[in-house]
C-alpha positions in Angstrom: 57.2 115.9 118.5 53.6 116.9 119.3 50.1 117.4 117.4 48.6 121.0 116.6 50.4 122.7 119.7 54.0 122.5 119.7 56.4 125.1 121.4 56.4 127.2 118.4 52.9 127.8 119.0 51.8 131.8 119.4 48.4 132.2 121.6 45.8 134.4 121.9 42.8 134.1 124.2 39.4 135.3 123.4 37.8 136.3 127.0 40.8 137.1 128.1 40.0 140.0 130.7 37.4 138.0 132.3 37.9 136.3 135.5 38.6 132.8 134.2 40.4 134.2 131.0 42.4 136.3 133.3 43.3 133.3 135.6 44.1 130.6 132.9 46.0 133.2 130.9 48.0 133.7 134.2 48.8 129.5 134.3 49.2 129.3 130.7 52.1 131.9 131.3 53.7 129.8 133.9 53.8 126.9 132.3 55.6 128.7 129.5 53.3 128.6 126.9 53.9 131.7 124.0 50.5 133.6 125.1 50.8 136.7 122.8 47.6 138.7 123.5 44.1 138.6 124.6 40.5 139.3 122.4 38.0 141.5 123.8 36.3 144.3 121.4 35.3 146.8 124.5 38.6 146.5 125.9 40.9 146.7 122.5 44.2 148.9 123.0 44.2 148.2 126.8 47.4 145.3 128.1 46.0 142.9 130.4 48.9 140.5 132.4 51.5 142.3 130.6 49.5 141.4 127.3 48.1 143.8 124.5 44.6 143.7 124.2 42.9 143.5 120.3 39.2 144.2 119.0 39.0 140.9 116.9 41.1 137.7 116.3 42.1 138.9 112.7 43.5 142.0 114.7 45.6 140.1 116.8 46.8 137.6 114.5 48.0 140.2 112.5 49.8 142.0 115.3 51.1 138.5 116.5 51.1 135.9 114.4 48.9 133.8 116.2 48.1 130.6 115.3 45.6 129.4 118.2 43.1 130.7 119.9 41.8 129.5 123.7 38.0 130.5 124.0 36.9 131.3 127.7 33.5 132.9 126.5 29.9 132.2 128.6 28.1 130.2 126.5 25.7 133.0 125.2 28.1 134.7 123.2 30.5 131.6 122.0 28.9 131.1 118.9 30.2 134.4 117.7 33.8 134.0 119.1 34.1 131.0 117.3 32.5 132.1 114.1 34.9 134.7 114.6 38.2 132.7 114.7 36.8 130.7 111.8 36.7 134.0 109.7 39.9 134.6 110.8 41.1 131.6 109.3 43.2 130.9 112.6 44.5 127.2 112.6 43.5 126.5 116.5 40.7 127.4 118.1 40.3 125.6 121.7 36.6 126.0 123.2 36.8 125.6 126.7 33.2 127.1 127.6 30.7 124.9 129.1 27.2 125.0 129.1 27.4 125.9 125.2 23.5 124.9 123.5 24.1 121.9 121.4 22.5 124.3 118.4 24.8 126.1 118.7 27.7 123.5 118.2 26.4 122.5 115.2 26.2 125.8 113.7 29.9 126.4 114.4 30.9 123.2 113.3 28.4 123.7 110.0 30.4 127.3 109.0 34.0 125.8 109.3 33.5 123.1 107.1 31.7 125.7 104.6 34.9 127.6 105.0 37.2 124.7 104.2 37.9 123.2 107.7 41.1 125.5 107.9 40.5 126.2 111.7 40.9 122.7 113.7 38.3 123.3 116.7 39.0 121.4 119.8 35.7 121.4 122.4 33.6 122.7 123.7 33.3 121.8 127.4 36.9 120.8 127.3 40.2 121.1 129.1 42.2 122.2 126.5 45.4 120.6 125.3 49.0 120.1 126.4 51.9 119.2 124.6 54.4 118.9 128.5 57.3 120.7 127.7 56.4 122.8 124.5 53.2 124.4 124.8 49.3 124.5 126.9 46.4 125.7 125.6 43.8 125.5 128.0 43.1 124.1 131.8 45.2 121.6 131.9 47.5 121.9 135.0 51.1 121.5 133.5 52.7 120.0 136.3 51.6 117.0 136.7 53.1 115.4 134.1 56.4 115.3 131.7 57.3 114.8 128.2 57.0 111.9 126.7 56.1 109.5 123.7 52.5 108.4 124.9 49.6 110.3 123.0 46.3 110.7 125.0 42.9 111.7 123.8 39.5 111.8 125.8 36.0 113.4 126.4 36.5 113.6 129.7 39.1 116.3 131.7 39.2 115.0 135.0 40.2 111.0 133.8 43.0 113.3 131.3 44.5 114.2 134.7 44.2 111.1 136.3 46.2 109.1 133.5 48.3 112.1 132.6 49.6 111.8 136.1 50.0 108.2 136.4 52.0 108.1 133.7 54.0 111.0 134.1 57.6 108.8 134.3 56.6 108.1 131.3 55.2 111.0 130.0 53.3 112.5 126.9 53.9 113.9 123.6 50.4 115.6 123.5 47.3 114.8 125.1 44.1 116.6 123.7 40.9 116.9 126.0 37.8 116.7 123.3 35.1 117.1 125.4 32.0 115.2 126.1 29.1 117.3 124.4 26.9 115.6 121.7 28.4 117.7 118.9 32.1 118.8 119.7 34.9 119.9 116.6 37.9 117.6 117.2 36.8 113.9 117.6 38.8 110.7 118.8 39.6 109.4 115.4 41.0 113.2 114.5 43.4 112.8 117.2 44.0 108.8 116.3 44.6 109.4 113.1 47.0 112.4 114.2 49.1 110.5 116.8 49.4 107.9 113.5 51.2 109.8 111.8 53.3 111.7 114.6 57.0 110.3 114.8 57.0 111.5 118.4 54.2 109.2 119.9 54.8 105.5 119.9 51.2 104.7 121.8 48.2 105.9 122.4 45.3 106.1 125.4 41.9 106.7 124.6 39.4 107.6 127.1 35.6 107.1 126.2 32.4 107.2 128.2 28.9 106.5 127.3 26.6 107.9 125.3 26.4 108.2 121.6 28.8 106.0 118.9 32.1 107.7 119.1 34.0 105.1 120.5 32.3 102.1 118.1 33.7 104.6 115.1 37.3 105.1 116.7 37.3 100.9 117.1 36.4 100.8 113.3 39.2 103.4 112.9 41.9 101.7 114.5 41.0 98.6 112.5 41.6 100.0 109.5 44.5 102.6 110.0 46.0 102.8 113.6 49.2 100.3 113.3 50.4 102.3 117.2 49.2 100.6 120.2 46.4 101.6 122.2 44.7 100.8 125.2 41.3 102.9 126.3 39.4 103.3 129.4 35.3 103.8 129.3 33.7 105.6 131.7 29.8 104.5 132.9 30.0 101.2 133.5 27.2 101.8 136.6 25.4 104.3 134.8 21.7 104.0 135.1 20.1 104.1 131.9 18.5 107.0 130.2 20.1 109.5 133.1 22.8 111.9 131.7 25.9 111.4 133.8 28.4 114.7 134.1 28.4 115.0 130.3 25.9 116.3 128.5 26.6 113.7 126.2 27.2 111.1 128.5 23.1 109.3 128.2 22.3 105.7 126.9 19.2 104.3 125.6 18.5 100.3 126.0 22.0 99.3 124.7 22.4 102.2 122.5 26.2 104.1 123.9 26.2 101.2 126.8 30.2 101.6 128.6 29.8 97.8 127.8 28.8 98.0 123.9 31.6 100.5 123.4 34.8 98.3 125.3 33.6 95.4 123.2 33.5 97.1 120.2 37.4 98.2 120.9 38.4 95.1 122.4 37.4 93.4 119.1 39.7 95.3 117.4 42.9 95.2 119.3 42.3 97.3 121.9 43.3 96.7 125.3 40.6 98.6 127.8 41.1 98.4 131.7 38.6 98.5 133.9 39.4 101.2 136.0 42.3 103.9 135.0 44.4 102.6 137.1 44.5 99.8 135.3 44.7 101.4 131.9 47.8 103.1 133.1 49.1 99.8 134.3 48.5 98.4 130.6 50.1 101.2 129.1 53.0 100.9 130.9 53.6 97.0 129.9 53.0 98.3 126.6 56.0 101.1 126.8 58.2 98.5 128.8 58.3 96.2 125.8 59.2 99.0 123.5 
C-alpha cells in the first residue's frame, strides 16, 4: 500500500522539454514510474523521450488518463501551470520549482480550494514523492531505498534522503517531500492523517525545521488522531535567530518556530525526536523491531 502515488499512477510532466524536465523525466522512467506524456503549449504534437507532447494538462489527461502531474516550471510562469492543473481537475499536481514568490503560493492554493480541493498539490520547492517499488513523482533518487511499511514526510529533501537511506532494510511505503516555503499545498498533518489511515504503513517519520508553527499543529494532530508511531527529527537547532536558513521558511523570531519550541511541543505528545537523523533512524528502527 501507498498514499496518492501508487503503481497505478499515470504521469504527466508540465516542463517537460526543458532541461530539468527532460532529465527527471529520463530518471522517473528508470525507476519505472508510468510517465505518459509531457505539457508544453509551443511544443504540442512533438514526442519528447519517446513521450507525446500535449498543449494543456486537460489535453493530456484526456489522451492519457493521467492522474498526476510533476511541475518543473521557473518560477515566473508556475502560477499558471498550476492554476492550470487545477482547472483540469487532475488529482496530483507535484510542484518541484523553487524560487516560487510566496504570493504566488497563496494564490494557487486560494483557487483550488475555490474549486473544491479536488487536486492534492504537493510543494513547491520540493522533491517530489516516492512510493519504492510502485511509483516516483519527482527528484527523489529511487535507489536508495526499498519498499517498506515506514511512512515519511518532511519539509526538507536532502534529510528525506538521508533517513530514506538509513532505513532502506527497512524500507518505505511512501515518503512525501512537502517542502519548506511559508505557504506550500500538502502539509505534515495531510500526510499524518494519510499514513493513519493507510493499511500499508505501520510508523511514521516526521521531519521538521524551524520557522513558522507547522510542527506545533502536527503535535496537536497526533494527540488527537495519530494512534501509529512516530518519531521526528528538527532541523535548526544552531540556527541564529532572525536569519533564514536554506528554506525560505526556515526563519525564527525570539522563540517564535525555535527547533527547540517545536521538539517539545512533539515530545509532549508522544513523539519520540532524535537529535540528529541518525538517531531518528536509530529510534525508528527499535520502534519496527518491536512490531
Amino acid at each position: 500500500m501507498a498514499i496518492w502515488l501508487t503503481e497505478s499512477s499515470r504521469i504527466i510532466v508540465q516542463g517537460m522539454t526543458g532541461s530539468e524536465g527532460t532529465k527527471h523525466t529520463r530518471r522517473m522512467l528508470a525507476s519505472g514510474a508510468n510517465v505518459v506524456g509531457g505539457v508544453n503549449a509551443r511544443k504540442a504534437g512533438s514526442v519528447h523521450e519517446g513521450l507525446p507532447v500535449f498543449g494543456s494538462v486537460a489535453e493530456a489527461m484526456s489522451a492519457t488518463g493521467a492522474d498526476c502531474s510533476v511541475v518543473f516550471v521557473p518560477p515566473a510562469f508556475t502560477k499558471d501551470a498550476v492554476k492550470e492543473a487545477i482547472d483540469a481537475r487532475i488529482p496530483l499536481c507535484v510542484v518541484i520549482t523553487e524560487g516560487v514568490p510566496v504570493h504566488d503560493s497563496t494564490e494557487w492554493w486560494a483557487y483550488a480550494t475555490e474549486a473544491g480541493n479536488v487536486t492534492r498539490i504537493i510543494g513547491p520547492n520540493c522533491p517530489g514523492i516516492a512510493s519504492p517499488g510502485a511509483s516516483n513523482a519527482g527528484i527523489i533518487p529511487a535507489d536508495i531505498t526499498t519498499a517498506g511499511r515506514i511512512g515519511l514526510v518532511s519539509k526538507s529533501g536532502t534529510l528525506t534522503y538521508q533517513l530514506m537511506y538509513e532505513l532502506a532494510d527497512i524500507g518505505f511505503s511512501t515518503a512525501v517531500g512537502i517542502g519548506g516555503d511559508p505557504v506550500i499545498g500538502t502539509t505534515h498533518i495531510d500526510a499524518l492523517a494519510a499514513f493513519e489511515a493507510d493499511p500499508g504503513t505501520d510508523a511514521i517519520v516526521m521531519i521538521g525545521e524551524i520557522g513558522g508553527d507547522a510542527e506545533e499543529r502536527a503535535a496537536a494532530f497526533i494527540e488527537t488522531s495519530v494512534t501509529k508511531p512516530v518519531v521526528a527529527y528538527v532541523a535548526g537547532f544552531t540556527a541564529p535567530e532572525g536569519k533564514t536558513m536554506g528554506h525560505a521558511g526556515a526563519i525564527v523570531s525570539g522563540s517564535s518556530g525555535t527547533a527547540q519550541a517545536k521538539k517539545e511541543a512533539l515530545e509532549k505528545v508522544g513523539v519520540r525526536v532524535g537529535k540528529t537523523p541518525s538517531e531518528t533512524a536509530a529510534l525508528m528502527r527499535e520502534i519496527m523491531r518491536s512490531r
